[in-house]
N, C-alpha and C positions, 0 to 999 in steps of 0.2 A: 439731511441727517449727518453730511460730512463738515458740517459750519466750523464746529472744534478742533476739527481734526489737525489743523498746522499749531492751537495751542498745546493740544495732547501730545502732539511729536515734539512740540518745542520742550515741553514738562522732562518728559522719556529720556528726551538728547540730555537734557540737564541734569538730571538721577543717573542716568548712566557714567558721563566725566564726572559726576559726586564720589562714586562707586570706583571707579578708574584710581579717582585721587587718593581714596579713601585705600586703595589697594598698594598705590603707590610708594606714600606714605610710611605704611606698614612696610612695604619692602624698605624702602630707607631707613628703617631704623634699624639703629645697631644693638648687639647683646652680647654685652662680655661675660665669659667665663674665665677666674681666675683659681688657681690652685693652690693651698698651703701646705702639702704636703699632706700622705694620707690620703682619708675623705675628706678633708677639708676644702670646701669650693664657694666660691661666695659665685652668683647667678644676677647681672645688674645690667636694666633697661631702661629705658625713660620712662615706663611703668612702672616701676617697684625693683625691691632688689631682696634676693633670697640667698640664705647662708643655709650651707647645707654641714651637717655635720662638725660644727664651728667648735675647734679650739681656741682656749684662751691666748691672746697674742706671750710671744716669748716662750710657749710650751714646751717642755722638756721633752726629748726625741725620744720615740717608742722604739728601743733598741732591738736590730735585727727588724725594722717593722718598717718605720717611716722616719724621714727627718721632718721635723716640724717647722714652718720658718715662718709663720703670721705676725707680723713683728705689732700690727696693729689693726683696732677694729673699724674701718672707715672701709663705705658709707655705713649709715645706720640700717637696719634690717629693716625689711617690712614684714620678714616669714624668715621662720626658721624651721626646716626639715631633719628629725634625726629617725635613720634609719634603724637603728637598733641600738641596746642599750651599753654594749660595750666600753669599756673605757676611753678607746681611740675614737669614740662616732659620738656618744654621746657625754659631753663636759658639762657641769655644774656649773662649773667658775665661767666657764667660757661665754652661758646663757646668761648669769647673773649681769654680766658686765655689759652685755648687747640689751640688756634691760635698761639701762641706766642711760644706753642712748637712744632708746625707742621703746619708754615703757609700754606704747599702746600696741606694740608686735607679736605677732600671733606666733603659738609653736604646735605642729603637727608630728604626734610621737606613738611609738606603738604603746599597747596597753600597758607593759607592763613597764613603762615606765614615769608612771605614777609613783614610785617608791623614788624616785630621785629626784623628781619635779614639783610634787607637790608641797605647795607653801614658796616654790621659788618662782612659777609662772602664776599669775592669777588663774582663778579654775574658768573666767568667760573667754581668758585668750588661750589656752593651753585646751589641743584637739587631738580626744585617742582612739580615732575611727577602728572599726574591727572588718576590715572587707574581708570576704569570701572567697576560696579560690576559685578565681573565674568569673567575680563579682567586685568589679573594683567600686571604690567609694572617690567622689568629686566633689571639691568644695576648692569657694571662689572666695580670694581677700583680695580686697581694692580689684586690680585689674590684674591680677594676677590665679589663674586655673589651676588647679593642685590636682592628678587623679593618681589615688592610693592604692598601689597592688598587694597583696598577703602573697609574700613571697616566703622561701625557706632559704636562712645562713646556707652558706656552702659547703659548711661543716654537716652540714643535717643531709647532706645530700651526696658527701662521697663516702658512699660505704653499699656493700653488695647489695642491703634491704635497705632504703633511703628512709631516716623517720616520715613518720605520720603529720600529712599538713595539718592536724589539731593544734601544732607550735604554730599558735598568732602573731607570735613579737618580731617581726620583721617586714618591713616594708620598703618598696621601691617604689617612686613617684614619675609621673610622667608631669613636665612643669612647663605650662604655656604663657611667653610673656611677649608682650610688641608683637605678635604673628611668628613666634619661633617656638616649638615644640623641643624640649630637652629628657633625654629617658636618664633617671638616676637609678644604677641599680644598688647601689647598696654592698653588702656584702652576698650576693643572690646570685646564682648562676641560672635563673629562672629567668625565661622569657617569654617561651613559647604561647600562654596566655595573653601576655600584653599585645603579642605579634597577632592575638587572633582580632584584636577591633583598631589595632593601632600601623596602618601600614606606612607611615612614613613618620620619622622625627629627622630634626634639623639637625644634634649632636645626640651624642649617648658617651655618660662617663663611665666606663667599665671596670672594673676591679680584677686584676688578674694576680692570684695565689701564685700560679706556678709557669711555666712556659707552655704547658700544652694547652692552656684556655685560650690562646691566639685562634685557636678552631673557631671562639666563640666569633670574634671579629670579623670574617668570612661566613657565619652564617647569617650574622646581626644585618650586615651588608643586604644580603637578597632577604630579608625579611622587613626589615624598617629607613632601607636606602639613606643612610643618613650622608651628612655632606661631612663629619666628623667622627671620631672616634677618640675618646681620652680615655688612655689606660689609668688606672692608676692602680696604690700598693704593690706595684711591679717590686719593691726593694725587700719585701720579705724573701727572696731566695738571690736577690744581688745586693744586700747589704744597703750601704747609702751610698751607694755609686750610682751619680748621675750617667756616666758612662754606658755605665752597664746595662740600666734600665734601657736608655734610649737605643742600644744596640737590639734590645731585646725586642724592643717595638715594631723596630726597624728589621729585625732577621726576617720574615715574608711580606712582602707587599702584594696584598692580595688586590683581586681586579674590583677598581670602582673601589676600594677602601683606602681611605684618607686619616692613619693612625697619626695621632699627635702629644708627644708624652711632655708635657707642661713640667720646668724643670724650677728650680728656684731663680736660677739667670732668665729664662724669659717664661713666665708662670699664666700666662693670659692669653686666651683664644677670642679673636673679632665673628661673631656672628654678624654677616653684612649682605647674605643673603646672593653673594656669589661665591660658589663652591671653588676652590682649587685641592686637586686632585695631586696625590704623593705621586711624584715619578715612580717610573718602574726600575729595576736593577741594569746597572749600564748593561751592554750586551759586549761582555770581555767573553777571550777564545771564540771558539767553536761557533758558528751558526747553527744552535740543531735544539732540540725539547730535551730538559731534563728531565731524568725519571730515576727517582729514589724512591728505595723500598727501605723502611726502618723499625724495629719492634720502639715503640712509647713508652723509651724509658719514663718519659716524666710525668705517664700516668701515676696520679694518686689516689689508691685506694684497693681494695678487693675483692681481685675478679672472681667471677664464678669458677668455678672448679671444671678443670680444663681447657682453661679459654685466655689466651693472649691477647693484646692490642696491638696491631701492626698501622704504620702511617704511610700512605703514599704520596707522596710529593713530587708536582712539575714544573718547570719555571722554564717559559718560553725564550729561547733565545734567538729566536728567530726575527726577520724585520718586519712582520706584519702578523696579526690576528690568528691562532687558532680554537677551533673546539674538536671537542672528542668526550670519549668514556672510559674512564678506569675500571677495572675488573681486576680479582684475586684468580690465582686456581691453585690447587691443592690437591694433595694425596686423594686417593678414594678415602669418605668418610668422614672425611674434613670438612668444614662447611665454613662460610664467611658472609657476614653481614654489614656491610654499609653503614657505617655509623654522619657519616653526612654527605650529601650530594655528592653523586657520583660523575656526574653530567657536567661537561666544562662548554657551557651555551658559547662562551666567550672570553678568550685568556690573550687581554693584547699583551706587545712584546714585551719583556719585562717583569711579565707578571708572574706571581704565585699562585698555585693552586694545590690545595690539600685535602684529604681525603682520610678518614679513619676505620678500621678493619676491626672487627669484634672476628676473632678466629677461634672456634670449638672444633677440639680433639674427639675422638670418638672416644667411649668409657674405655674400651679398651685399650688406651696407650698405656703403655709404661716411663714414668714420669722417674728416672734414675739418674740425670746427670750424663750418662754417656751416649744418648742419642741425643744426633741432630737432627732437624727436621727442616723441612723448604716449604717458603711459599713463590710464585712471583705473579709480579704485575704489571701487565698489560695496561699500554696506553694506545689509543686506536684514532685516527683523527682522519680528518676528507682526504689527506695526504700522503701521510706516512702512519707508522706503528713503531711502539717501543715496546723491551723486556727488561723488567727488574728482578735477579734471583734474591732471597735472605735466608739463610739459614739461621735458626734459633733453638735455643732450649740445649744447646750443650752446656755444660760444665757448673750448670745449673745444679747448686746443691737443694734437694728435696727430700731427704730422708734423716728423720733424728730423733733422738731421744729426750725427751721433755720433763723435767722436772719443777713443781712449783705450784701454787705460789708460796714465796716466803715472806715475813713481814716486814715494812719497811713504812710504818705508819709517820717515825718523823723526818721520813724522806732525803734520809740518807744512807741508804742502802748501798748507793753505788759508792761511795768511800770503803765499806767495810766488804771483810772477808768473809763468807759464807764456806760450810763446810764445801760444798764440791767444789769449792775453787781447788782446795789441799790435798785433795783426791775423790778419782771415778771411779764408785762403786754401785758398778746396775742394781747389786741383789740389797744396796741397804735400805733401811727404813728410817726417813727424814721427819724432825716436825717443821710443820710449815704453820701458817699465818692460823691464828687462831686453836694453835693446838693442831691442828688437824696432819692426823698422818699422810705421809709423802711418801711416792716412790718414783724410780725412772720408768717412764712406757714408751714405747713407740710412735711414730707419727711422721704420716707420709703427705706432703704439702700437695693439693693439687691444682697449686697455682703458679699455674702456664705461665705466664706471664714472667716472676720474678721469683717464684718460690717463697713468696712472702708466710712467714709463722704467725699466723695472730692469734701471740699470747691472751692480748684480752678478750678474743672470742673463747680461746681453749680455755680457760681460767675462768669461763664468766663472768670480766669483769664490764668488759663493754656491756653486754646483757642484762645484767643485774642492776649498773650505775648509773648508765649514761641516759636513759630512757628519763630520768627522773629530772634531770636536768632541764627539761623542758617543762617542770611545773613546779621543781625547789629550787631553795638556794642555793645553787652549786656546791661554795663552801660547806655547806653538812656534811656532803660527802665527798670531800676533798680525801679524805684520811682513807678513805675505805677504796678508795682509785689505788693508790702508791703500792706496789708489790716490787719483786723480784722474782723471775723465771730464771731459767737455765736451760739451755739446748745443747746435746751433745753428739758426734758421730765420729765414727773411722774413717781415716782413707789411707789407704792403700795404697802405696808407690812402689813398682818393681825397683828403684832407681831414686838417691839421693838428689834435689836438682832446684832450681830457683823456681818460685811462683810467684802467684799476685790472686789475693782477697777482694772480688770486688762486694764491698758491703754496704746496705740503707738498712736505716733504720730512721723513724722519727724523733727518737729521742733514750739516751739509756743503754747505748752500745758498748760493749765491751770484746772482745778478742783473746783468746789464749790458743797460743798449740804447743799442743805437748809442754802444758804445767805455765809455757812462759806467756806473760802480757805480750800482744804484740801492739793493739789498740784499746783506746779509751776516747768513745764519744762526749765533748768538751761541752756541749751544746743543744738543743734540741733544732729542729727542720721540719716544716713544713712538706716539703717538696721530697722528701724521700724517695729513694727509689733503687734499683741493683748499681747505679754506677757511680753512685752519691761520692765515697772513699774508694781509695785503690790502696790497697795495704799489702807490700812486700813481704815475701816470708820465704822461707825454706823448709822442703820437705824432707824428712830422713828418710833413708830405704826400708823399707817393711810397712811397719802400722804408725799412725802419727791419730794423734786427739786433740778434735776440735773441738773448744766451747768457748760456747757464745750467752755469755749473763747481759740480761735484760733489766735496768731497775729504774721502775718509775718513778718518779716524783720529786719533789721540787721543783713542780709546771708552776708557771705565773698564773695565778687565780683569774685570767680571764680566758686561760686556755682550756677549753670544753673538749678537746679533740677526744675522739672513742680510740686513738691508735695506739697501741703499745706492740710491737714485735719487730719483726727484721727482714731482712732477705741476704743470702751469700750465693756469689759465684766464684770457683772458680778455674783458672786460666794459665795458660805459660806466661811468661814476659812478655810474649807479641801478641796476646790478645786472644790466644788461639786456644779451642778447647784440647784435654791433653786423653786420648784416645783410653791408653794403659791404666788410668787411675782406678779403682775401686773405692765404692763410697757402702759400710757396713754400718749395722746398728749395735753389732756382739760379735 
């Protein structure tokens, strides 16, 4: 019964070195990733090559956004992925011309963009799957595996109530080619689905808005272990400073993350299937565990009512390996939430580790500008222990007088003069936008955080506008976005003396005290936040008046954002809250 048995083993030994080879092979190939700025990435293997988000070569730079530098379209596509319809992600011209070098190239786009492709891609090559959240969609060209996530813009997702995943049109692809796994997110701070059937890819291109999405890079790590990380859009809050970005990249070197920001001087990553890992921070000064406690200034968006973001941060300086546990502790009442792993399994020397703090006030604080308030944090390790104090929430303006909205339908409100600019009168009666009478009222911020005013929540304009967005033309109601606000209060100085404004706003800022301009926001921001401006001023002795006009509009038509409002602090000249001030409404 054993006659076959040395041809069976000989068969086995031979499928087995087939499989060997056949693995081998697949590890020897390479897979470059190149960048053109933006989302612009072209994905190319000895299998196929994929354009992701493809501008036309020579594209004019999307100012404040990205520098665009594709000078041309080589190789030719075999797929092209646009993740959303935007102007910067998805180009007309850009497709029409990768048409002409690969008419038989397939394009994979969300639904709704059909209004700008059809007629330009044939309808057998042009694919506009509708996945599910939680239900991705998979589809194979030549040798190339495409799986499509229904993500949400990350515009849809910072704001206290995040819209409704009913908005379809945005997608993130996970892209397998030669034996290499690539996660595209798109414009999508959404991951945690993909992370639930996807536990390892080879790179992930990541899109980072502002500086505090670095968090995401450190959680991306222990969730899809990739050997790669590429930021990009890093230059809407540093301009086109190649500089800038890569320092930003480079500010935490978390453990086991390998950030790599593709610049136009060297724009291409070798997929080779051996990982090299970013060194850690030299080990200058001191041998010992850093511990920073810091409020996140560069959260964006609006917190709950009562509730700050504090960030803890460690970065080992030590010559070997630690772990430990961060922990907050607080007033009685106070309470504090872990917004990501708290637990450092393993921080070799060098490294970064960070940590994010959701902190609720009990209802009963009083939120006025002249308290301060403490957290600190505990860091605890096999070895030793560390303390980090912060105090936050002085000088914090929260209290004011609200007037608005007025009209500014052809969006240039903030050129012109409005009655309360020429005088503050609480008891008068204003028309505002549509006829509608106007007065000054009240209104006490209670958000911890930055004191953020959101005009367009009080005004109803985010509520009323921006929901529609996700199933009109934006343009309809561009015109009915645009207003002007106005916020006003006292302060109160026993004592004539220097100060400092620190003021965010995302776009529409303006400044007076007492009668005179002191600021005028040039620009709109993304990244808003209390420390955005510092604006010198002086206080007279007695009462002095603050206001602060708000006027929206003349956004760039692909700017959806729901934000219109502000936040102010402030401070002496060294930064320090000023005990004596008094902040009044009347």
């Amino acid at each position: 019964m054993f006659s076959n048995f040395p041809i069976f083993a000989l068969r086995l030994t031979a499928a087995l070195a087939s499989l060997a080879a056949i693995r081998a092979a697949i590890a020897a190939s390479e897979v470059t990733i190149s960048h053109f700025g933006g989302p612009d990435f072209v994905i190319q293997g000895p299998s196929g090559v994929v354009y992701v988000d493809p501008l036309p070569p020579n594209a004019a730079n999307f100012i404040r956004h990205f520098s665009a530098f594709r000078q041309k379209n080589d190789p030719p596509p075999d797929l092209i992925l646009i993740t959303h319809n935007h102007g910067d992600h998805l180009s007309v011209a850009g497709i029409k011309q990768l048409l002409t070098l690969n008419p038989k190239l397939r394009v994979i786009a969300p639904l709704d963009s059909h209004d700008a492709l059809d007629g330009v891609v044939p309808p057998e090559q042009f694919l506009t799957p509708a996945p599910k959240p939680g239900l991705p969609v998979e589809l194979s060209h030549h040798q190339i595996k495409t799986t499509v996530y229904r993500t949400l813009h990350g515009w849809l997702t910072d704001d206290i109530v995040p819209y409704s995943l009913s908005y379809p049109f945005h997608h993130s692809y996970i892209v397998e080619l030669d034996g290499y796994r690539i996660l595209i997110s798109g414009d999508s701070y959404q991951y945690q689905d993909i992370a639930k059937e996807r536990k390892k890819v080879d790179a992930i291109l990541w899109h980072i808005y502002k500086p505090s999405d670095l968090f995401d890079l450190q959680a991306m790590q222990r969730l899809f272990s990739p050997d790669y990380i590429v930021p990009y859009h890093l230059n809407i809050k540093y301009g086109l400073s190649d500089a800038g970005m890569a320092e930003l990249t480079d500010r935490h070197r978390f453990q086991g993350v390998s950030a790599v920001y593709l610049t136009k001087g060297s724009n291409s990553l070798v997929l080779d299937g051996k990982p090299v890992r970013q060194p850690g921070h030299p080990l200058e000064g001191k041998a010992a565990i850093r511990l920073e406690l810091e409020v996140d200034r560069y959260f964006r968006g609006i917190q709950p009512p009562g509730t700050i973001q504090l960030v803890a941060s460690v970065r080992n300086k030590l010559p070997s390996p630690v772990k430990g546990t961060l922990s907050l502790s607080l007033p009685d009442g106070w309470n504090a939430t872990p917004l990501d792993e708290a637990t450092i399994a393993r921080l070799d020397s060098g490294r970064d580790f960070l940590c994010r703090f959701s902190v609720k006030a009990p209802p009963f604080v009083a939120l006025t500008g002249n308290e301060e308030f403490t957290a600190t944090a505990h860091l605890v390790t096999e070895s030793q222990s560390a303390v980090q104090e912060l105090r936050f929430g002085g000088g914090q303006m929260y209290l004011w007088n609200l007037l608005g909205p007025f009209d500014n339908s052809d969006g240039t409100g903030d050129q012109r003069t409005y009655v309360p600019e020429e005088r503050i009168d609480l008891g008068k009666l204003y028309v505002g936008r549509d006829n509608a009478p106007l007065r000054w009222y009240p209104h006490a911020s209670r958000d911890l955080h930055a004191g953020y005013i959101d005009m367009a929540g009080i005004f109803d304009v985010r509520e009323t506008y921006a929901p529609q967005l996700t199933v009109t033309n934006p343009k309809s109601i561009r015109s009915m976005e645009r207003f002007v606000g106005y916020a006003m209060t006292y302060v109160d100085s026993p004592t004539a003396r220097d100060v400092v404004f620190h003021a965010g706003a995302p776009y529409g800022l303006q400044l007076f005290l007492n009668g005179n301009p002191l600021f005028k926001m040039s620009d709109y921001d993304f990244n808003f936040n209390s420390t955005q401006f510092t604006i010198p001023a002086r206080l007279e002795k007695g009462r002095n008046i603050v206001l602060v006009k708000i006027a929206r509009g003349r956004l760039p038509e692909w700017n959806l954002s729901p934000w219109t409002g502000f936040c102010l602090r402030l401070t002496d000249t060294e930064q320090r809250i000023i005990p004596n001030l008094a902040y009044n409404l009347e």
